[in-house]
N, C-alpha and C positions, 0 to 999 in steps of 0.2 A: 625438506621443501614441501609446502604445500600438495596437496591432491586437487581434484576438479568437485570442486559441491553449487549443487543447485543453485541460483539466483534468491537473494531473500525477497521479498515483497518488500514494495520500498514506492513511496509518490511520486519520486523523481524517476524518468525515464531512460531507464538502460540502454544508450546508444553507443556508449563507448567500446570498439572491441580493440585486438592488439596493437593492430597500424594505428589507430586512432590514439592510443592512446601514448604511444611510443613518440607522435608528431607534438603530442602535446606537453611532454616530459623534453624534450631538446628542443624543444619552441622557448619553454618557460627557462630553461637551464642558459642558452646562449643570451636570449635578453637582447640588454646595449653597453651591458659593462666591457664586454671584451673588446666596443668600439674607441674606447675613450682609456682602459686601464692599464691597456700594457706600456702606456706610456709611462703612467707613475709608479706601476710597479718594476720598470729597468731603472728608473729616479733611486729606487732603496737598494736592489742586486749589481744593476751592472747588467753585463750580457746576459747573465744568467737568469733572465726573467722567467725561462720556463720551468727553472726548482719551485717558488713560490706557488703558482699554479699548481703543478703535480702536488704539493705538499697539501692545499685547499681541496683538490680531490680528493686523496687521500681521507681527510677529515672529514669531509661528506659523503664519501663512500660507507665510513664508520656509522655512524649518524643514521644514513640510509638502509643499513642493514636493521637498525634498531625500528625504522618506519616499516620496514616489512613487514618486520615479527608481527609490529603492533596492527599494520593496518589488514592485511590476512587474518588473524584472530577478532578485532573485530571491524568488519568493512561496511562502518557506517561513514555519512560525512561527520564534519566536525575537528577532522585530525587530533592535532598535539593538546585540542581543549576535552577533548572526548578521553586520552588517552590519559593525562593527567589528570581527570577526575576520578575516573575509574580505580588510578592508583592509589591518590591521596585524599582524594573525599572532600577536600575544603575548598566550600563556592570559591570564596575570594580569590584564593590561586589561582583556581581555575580560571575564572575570569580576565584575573591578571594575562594569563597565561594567552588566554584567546584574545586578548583585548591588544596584547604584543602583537601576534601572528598579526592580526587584522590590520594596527598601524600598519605593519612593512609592507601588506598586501595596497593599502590606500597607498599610503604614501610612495609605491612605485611607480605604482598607475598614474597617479596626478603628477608625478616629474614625469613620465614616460609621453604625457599627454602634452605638458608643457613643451619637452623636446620635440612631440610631433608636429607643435605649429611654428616652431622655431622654425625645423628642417625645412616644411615644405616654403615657406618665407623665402628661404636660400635657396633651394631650390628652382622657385619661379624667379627668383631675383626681384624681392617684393622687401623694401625697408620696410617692413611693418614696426607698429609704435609697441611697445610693452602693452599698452593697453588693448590693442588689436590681437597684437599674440595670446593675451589670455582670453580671449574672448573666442579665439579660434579653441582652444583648448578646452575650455568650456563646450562649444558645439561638439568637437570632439570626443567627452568624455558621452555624454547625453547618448550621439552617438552608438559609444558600446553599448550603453545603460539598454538603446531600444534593441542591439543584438542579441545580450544577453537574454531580455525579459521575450522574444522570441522563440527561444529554448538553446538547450546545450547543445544539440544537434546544430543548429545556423552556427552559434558561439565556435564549434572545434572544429567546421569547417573552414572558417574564417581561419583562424589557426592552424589549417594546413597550407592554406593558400602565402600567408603572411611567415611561416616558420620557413617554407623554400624559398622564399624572395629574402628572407635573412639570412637563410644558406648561402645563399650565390653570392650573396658580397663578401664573406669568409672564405667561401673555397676562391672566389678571386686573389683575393692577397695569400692565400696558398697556392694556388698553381703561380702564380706570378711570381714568388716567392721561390719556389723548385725550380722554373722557369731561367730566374737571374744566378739561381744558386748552378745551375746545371751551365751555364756560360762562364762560369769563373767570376762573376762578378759579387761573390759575396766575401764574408774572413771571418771563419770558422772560429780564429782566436778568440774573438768576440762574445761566441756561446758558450764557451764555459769560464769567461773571465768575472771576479767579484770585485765590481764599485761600490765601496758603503761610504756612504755619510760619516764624515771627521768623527759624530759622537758617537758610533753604532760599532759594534761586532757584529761579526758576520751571523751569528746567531737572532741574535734582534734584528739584523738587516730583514735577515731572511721573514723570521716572523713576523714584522710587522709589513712587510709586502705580498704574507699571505693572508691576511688580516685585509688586504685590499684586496686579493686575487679574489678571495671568499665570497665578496660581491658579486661575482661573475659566476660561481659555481652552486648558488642557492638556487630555488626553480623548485627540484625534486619532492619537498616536501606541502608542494599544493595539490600535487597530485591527489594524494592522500585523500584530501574534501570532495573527489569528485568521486569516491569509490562509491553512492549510491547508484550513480550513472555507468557503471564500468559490469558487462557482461562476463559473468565467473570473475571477479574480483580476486577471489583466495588464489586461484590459478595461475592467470595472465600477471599480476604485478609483480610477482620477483621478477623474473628472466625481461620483463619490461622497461622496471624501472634501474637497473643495473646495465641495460642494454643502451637508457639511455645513459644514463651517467656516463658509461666508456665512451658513446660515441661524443660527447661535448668533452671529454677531456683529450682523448686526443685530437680536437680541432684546437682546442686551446692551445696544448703543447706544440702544435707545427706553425698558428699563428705567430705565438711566442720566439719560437728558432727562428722561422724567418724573418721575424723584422727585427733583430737583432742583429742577426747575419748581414744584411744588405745595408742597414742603417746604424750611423754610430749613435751609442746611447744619447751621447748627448745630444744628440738630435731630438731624440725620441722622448726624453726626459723634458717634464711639462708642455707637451704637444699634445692638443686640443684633442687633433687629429692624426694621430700617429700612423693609422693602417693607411690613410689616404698617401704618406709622405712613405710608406713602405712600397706601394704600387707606382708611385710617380718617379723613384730610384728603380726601382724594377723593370717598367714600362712605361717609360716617358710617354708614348703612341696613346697612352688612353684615358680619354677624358673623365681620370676619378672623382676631380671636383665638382663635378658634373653631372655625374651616377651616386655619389655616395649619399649625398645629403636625400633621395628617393630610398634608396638602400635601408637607410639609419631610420627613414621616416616611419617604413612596413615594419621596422625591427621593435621600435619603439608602440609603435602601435600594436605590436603582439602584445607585447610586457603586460600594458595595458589593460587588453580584451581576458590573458590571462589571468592577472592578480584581479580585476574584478572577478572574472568567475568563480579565484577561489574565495575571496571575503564574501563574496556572497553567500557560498555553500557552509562557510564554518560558519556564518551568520544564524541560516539556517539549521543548521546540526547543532548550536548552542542551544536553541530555542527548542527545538523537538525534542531535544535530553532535560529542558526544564533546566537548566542552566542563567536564561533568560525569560523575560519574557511568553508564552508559547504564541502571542499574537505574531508575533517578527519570522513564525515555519509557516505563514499560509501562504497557499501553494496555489497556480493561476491554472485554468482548462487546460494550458499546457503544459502543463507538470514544470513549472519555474518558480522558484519562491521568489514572488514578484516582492512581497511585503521587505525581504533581507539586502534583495535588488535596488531597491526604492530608498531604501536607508544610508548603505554603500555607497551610492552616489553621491546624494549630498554630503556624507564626509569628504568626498573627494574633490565636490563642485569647493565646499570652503576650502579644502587643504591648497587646491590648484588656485584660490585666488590668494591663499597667503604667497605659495612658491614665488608666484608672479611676480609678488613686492619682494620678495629677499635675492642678494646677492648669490652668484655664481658658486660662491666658495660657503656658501652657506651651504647651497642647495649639495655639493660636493659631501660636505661636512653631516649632511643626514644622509647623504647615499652610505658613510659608512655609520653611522648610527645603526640604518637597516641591518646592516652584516653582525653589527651591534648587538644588537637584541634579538633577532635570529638566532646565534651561537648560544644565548643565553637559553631558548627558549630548547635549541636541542641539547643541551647539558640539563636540561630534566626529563625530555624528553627520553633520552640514553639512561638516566637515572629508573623511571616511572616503567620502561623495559624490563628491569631487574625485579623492581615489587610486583610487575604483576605476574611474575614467574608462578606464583602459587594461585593463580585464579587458572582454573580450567576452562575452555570450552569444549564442545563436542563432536565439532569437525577438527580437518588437521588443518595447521599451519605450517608458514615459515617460521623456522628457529635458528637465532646467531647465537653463537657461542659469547657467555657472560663476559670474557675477559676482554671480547671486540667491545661490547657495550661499557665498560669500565674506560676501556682506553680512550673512546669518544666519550667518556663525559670528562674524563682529564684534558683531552687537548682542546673541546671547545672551552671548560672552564680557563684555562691556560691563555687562548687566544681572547676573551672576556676582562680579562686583567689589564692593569696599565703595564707590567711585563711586558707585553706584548711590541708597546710602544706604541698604543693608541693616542691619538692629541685626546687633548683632556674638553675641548669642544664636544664630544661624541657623548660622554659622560654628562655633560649638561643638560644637551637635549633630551637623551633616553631619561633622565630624571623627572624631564616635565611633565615628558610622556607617561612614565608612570603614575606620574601625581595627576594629571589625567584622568587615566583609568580605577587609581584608585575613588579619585571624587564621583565619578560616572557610577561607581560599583554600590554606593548606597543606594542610590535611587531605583538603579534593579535590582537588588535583594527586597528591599522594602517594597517596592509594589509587587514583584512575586508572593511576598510573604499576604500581603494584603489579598490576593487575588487565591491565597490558597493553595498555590503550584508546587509541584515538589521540585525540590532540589537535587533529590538521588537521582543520581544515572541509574538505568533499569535497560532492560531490552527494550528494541522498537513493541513489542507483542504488550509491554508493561502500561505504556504510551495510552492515554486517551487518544480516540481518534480526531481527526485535523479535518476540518472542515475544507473540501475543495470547490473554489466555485462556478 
């Protein structure tokens, strides 16, 4: 385990300490998947929704040890794009690599955004047109845009206030949940019974409904891009970010029991809104349809205010390592890289008016694309742990044992595959998206190369200095 070492000098301001940062790692990990997933994922198990889950921890726990090692030895931003360059040396990849994280990070935020004007629509009991709703989502996004370019201090405040107000509708359908279950009114039978699909074993059941759980238990590795901001960094994020992981998988898992228990799957199996219909069999007395759509709204709007903060910061951290650009690391009087801020957005203001025009099951259809390409990006991640076994640094870190990091780069590679029983929609998209990135990667190599910048990662100390202004 890491020791306690000094603060580096760094342009971004050190606000984050453990509470802070612990609110920000199960803000980001709960999201809105667990609002909407445990329906389709009892669709593939049967009762037994909460294997899948636990199995997605598991796999992210793995993963997450390998962010430790990395982000403790070195705690700049930039994550999995800083971490696999240092390993593998080649721009492109690299690029690739960060140009993934980035999609998942936009394109949560702009469904996240989306669903925020839906909600509140229902909410006030407002028909609003498609056209209206993106238009709220657009304000919306702007919105974060002026929280974030305020500083990360407003930004993870925000994020404490909006992480409890996600809480409370969770531990709602859990205590209502013990609640029904403590009256007899639940069947047990239920939680550990296996429904597959005609074509499936229970092994592919399983993994391809942890292949959806997955969705729900990503989060963790944004953390990572905010370590400029995080007081004693090497210190505080083990015991932090493993502290959050546990606390978000055990809400999972008692979500999971209890709406299984109280609810028969097929109920729950393609239901929109499945936790609503766990609490309204639970406690008929309380007006969830009522509460929920306010609930989902603050939950969606975390996701949001989070995935920009962190595309923002690997924006950032691309750019100060020379990666990109180094115009896109300048940094506002308030220590905010406005210029990464400013960029972010607008991929998100266009993504959020594409969402707008595509169908529901589209937008379904890239929420697991995301899960997609994430698992892709920590199967190198798990890998580039291993190579950088042989680079020293001169404080201590975190270190997990190689044969955890082997086993997460086998089980994300594993869940990556069509094995898995991913629809072959998810595979189309991720493809576009790369071909994307790859197109995008000419034009910033070739004006780096023009402008003379280097391409090696180096220490910050290596770094020209960055104009603040």
């Amino acid at each position: 385990m890491a020791t306690s070492t000094d603060d580096q000098p760094t342009e971004l301001r050190r606000v984050l300490g453990p509470k802070l940062l612990l609110l920000f790692i199960i803000g980001d990990i709960l999201g809105t998947g667990v609002y909407a997933l445990t329906g389709q994922v009892a669709a593939e198990v049967g009762g037994a929704a909460w294997l899948p889950f636990l199995v997605a921890f598991g796999v992210a726990l793995l993963t997450a040890l390998s962010y430790l090692e990395l982000v403790t030895k070195y705690p700049q931003a930039a994550g999995a794009a800083l971490y696999v360059h240092k390993a593998f040396g080649i721009h492109l990849f690299t690029f690739m690599v960060a140009f993934t994280v980035m999609c998942s990070g936009i394109t949560s935020a702009s469904t996240a955004a989306r669903a925020f004007a839906s909600n509140l629509a229902v909410g006030i009991d407002w028909k609003a047109s498609n056209f209206e709703i993106m238009l709220i989502a657009l304000g919306f996004m702007l919105l974060v845009a002026a929280i974030n370019l305020r500083g990360v201090s407003e930004g993870v405040k925000t994020n404490v206030v909006l992480t409890l107000i996600e809480l409370s509708g969770l531990l709602l359908v859990i205590l209502v949940g013990l609640w029904a279950i403590a009256g007899g009114d639940a069947d047990w039978g239920r939680v550990v019974a296996f429904e597959t699909p005609d074509d499936k074993n229970v092994f592919l059941a399983v993994t391809t409904a942890t292949s959806l759980a997955f969705f729900a238990m990503v989060g963790f590795e944004d953390a990572v891009n905010m370590a400029e901001e995080c007081h004693e960094p090497n210190r505080i994020f083990p015991k932090i970010m493993l502290t959050g992981l546990g606390v978000t998988g055990v809400i999972y898992l008692l979500v999971s029991i209890c709406a299984v228990a109280i609810v028969p799957v097929g109920e729950l199996a393609g239901n929109d809104t499945p936790l609503v219909t766990v609490v309204e069999r639970g406690a008929p007395d309380i007006p969830i349809d009522q509460i929920l759509p306010f609930i989902s709204m603050f939950a969606v709007a975390n996701s949001a205010l989070i995935n920009m903060l962190m595309a923002s910061r690997l924006l950032y951290g691309m750019s100060k390592q020379g990666i990109i650009p180094r115009s896109i690391s300048k940094v506002s009087s308030r220590q905010t890289p406005w210029a990464a801020i400013v960029l972010t957005t607008a991929l998100a203001l266009g993504l959020i008016t594409y969402v707008s025009n595509a169908s529901t099951e589209a937008v379904a259809i890239l929420g697991g694309t995301t899960s997609l390409l994430l698992l892709a990006v920590f199967a190198v991640v798990n890998t580039a742990v291993l190579v950088l076994r042989k680079d020293h640094v001169e404080h201590s870190h975190f270190s997990t044992a190689a044969p955890i990091a082997i086993l997460g780069v086998i089980t994300c590679v594993y869940l990556v595959t069509p094995l898995s029983g991913r629809p072959a929609e998810q595979y189309e998209i991720a493809g576009v998206l790369l071909v994307i990135g790859l197109v995008l990667s000419v034009p910033m190599y070739l004006l780096s190369r023009r402008r003379g910048e280097r391409l090696e990662v180096g220490s910050p100390d290596d770094l020209p200095p960055h104009d603040i202004p």
